[in-house]
C-alpha positions as CSV (number, residue, x, y, z in Angstrom):
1,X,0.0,0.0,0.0
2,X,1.3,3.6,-1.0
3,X,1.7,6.1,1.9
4,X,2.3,9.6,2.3
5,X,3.6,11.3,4.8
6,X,3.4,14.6,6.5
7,X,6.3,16.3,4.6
8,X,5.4,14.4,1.3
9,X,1.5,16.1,1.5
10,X,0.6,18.0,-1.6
11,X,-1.5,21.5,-1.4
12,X,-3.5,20.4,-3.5
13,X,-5.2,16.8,-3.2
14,X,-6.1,15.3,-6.7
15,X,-8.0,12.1,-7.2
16,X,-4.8,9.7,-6.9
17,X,-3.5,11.1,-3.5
18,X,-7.4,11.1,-2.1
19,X,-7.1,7.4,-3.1
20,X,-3.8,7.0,-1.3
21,X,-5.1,8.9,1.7
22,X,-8.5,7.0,2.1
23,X,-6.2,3.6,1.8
24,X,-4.2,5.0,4.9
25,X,-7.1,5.6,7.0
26,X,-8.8,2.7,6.4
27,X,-5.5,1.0,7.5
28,X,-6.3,-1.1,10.6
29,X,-4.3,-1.7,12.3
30,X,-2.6,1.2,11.6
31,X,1.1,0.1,11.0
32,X,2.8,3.7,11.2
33,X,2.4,7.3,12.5
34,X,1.5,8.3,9.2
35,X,-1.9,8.4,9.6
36,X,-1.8,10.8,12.6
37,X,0.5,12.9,11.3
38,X,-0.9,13.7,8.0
39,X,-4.6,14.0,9.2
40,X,-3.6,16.9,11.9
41,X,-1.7,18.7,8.4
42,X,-5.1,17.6,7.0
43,X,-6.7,19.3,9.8
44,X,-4.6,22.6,10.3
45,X,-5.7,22.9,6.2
46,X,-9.2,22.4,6.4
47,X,-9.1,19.6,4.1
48,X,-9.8,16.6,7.1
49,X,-13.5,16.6,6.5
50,X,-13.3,16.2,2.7
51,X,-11.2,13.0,3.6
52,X,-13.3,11.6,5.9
53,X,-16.4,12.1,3.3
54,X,-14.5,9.9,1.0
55,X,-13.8,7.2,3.8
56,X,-16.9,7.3,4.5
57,X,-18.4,6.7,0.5
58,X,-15.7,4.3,0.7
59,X,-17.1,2.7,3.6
60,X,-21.1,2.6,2.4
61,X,-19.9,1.3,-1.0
62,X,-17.9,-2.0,0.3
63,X,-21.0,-2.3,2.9
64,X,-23.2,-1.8,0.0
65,X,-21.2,-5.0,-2.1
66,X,-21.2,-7.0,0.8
67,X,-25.4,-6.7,0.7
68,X,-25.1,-7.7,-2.7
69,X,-23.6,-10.5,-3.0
70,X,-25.1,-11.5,0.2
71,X,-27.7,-15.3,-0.5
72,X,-31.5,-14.7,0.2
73,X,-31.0,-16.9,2.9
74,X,-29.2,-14.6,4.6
75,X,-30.5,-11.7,3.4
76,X,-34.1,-13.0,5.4
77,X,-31.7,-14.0,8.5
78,X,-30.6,-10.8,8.8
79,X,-33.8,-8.8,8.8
């Protein structure tokens, strides 16, 4: 998995670093500092949130495939 860190952070976040960044917070465990370090920069530049809206897509969409390919079976168990 790429990673960026803190002095490596671009101004400007394009689609390819977003995918990096969402990668790194999605990281659990979490295997270096990374992380911390780059979402306080993230913080300081107002650009946390936008991050975290894209973890959080990220999230609902592999939720959303995991319903998919879920049987009928167990689509009825767990309703």
């Amino acid at each position: 998995m790429k990673k960026i860190t803190k002095e490596c952070l671009p101004e400007i976040l394009t689609d390819d670093i977003l995918e990096i960044l969402i990668d790194m917070a999605l990281e659990f465990p979490k295997t270096t500092l990374d992380w911390q370090e780059v979402s306080k920069l993230l913080e300081e530049r107002g650009q946390l949130m936008l991050v975290l809206a894209k973890v959080d897509e990220r999230k609902k969409n592999i939720e959303k495939a995991k319903r998919n390919f879920k049987t009928s079976e167990e689509k009825i168990i767990e309703e």
